[in-house]
C-alpha positions, 0 to 999 in steps of 0.5 A: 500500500501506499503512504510514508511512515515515520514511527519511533524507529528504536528496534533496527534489526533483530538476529539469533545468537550465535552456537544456538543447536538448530536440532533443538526447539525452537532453534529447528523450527524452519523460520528460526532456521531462516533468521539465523541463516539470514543473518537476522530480519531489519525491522520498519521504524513504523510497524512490521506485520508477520503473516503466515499460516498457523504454526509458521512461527510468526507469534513464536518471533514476536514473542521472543522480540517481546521477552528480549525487550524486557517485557513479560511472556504473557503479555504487559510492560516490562513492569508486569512480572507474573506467570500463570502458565510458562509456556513460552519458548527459550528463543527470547534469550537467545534473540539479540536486538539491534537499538537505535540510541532514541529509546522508547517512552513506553513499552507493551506486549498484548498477546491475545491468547494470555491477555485475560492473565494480563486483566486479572494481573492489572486489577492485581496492581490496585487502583492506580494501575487501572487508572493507566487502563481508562478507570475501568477493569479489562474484566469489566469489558467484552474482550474486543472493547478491552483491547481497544480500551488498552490501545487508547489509554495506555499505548502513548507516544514515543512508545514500542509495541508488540502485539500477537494476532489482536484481531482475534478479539475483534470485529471487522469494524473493530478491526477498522477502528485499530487500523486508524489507531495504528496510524495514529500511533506512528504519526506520535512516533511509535514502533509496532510489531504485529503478529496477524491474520488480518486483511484489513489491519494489513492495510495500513499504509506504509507497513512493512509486511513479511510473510513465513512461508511453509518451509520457513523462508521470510520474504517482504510482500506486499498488501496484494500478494499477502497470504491473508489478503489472497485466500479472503478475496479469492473466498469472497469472490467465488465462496462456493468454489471453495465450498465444494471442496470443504463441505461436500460430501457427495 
């Protein structure tokens, strides 16, 4: 898509490790493989997108970029500390990120399948923590409202976020509301690094979309030939095509 993007511009680039065992998980998993073999992926100093089909490693990666950054596995800034299941990779200390000399004013990791942890963690923290969040618990929200909510109130400027397949909770209008915010939060100078499903958050003009293919390999494509963006318009355009093949069973 067209249109510039400035953004905040405080992660560059990330890399694996060095003497990582590509035998072992999740050091064997193909897109593991590929950034090491690479040499590491560059990231948009507005947001990068990761596309690709479940199990592809896309969330296993920003994830990883998260824990690297300080930020809790579930899902939080780097001041939440707490575990309600471990069920993150080692990856995350293995994971070397190249800085810009700026920092972000802010950091926060919203990782979908945990943020229900997160919720009952923020009302852990007492009053002044759901301050931050609008006044009002995540819990006292549908879970599509408390992404938005948390989007708004706590994602200021100059700030880095990573976020894991937000649209998960959301609806296409929803979807088209976080689309704007995005653009919003680059223009106050915000990094983002998105894990997503989504062929109207893919449309963000200016983002840097990498896609993982099925044998690990990232590659920039663009909003047309995204992954996403191909199967919903060709299942739109001609849903009984696909339908044939899905559910006949003559």
């Amino acid at each position: 898509m067209a249109g510039a993007q400035t953004g905040g511009g405080y992660l560059r680039a990330m890399r694996l490790e060095r003497g990582t065992d590509p035998d072992e998980y999740p050091f064997s998993l193909p897109a593991v493989q590929y950034l090491g073999q690479a040499g590491g992926l560059t990231l948009a100093p507005g947001v990068t997108f990761f596309v690709g089909e479940n199990g592809s490693g896309k969330s296993t990666l920003v994830e990883a970029m998260a824990v690297a950054a300080g930020m809790n596995p579930e899902g939080g800034s780097q001041n939440y500390r707490f575990t309600t299941r471990s069920t993150e990779s080692v990856l995350g200390e293995h994971l070397v990120l190249s800085w810009s000399p700026r920092k972000p004013r802010s950091r926060f990791f919203l990782r979908a399948e945990s943020y229900y942890n997160v919720a009952t963690e923020t009302e852990a923290l007492g009053p002044e923590q759901l301050a931050v969040f609008g006044g009002v618990s995540p819990h006292q929200r549908s879970h599509g409202e408390s992404f938005v909510d948390l989007m708004r109130h706590r994602f200021y400027p100059n700030g880095l976020y990573l976020l894991d397949e937000p649209e998960a909770a959301l609806s296409p209008r929803a979807c088209m509301a976080v689309l704007a915010m995005l653009s919003d939060l680059v223009a106050q100078q915000c990094q983002l690094v998105i894990s997503t499903h989504s062929p109207i958050l893919l449309a963000l003009p200016g983002a840097t979309i990498y896609e993982i293919s099925e044998t690990g390999d990232i590659n920039t494509v663009t909003y047309d030939e995204a992954l996403p963006v191909r199967l919903t318009r060709d299942f739109l355009a001609d849903p009984n095509r696909y339908l044939r093949h899905l559910v006949d069973r003559d």
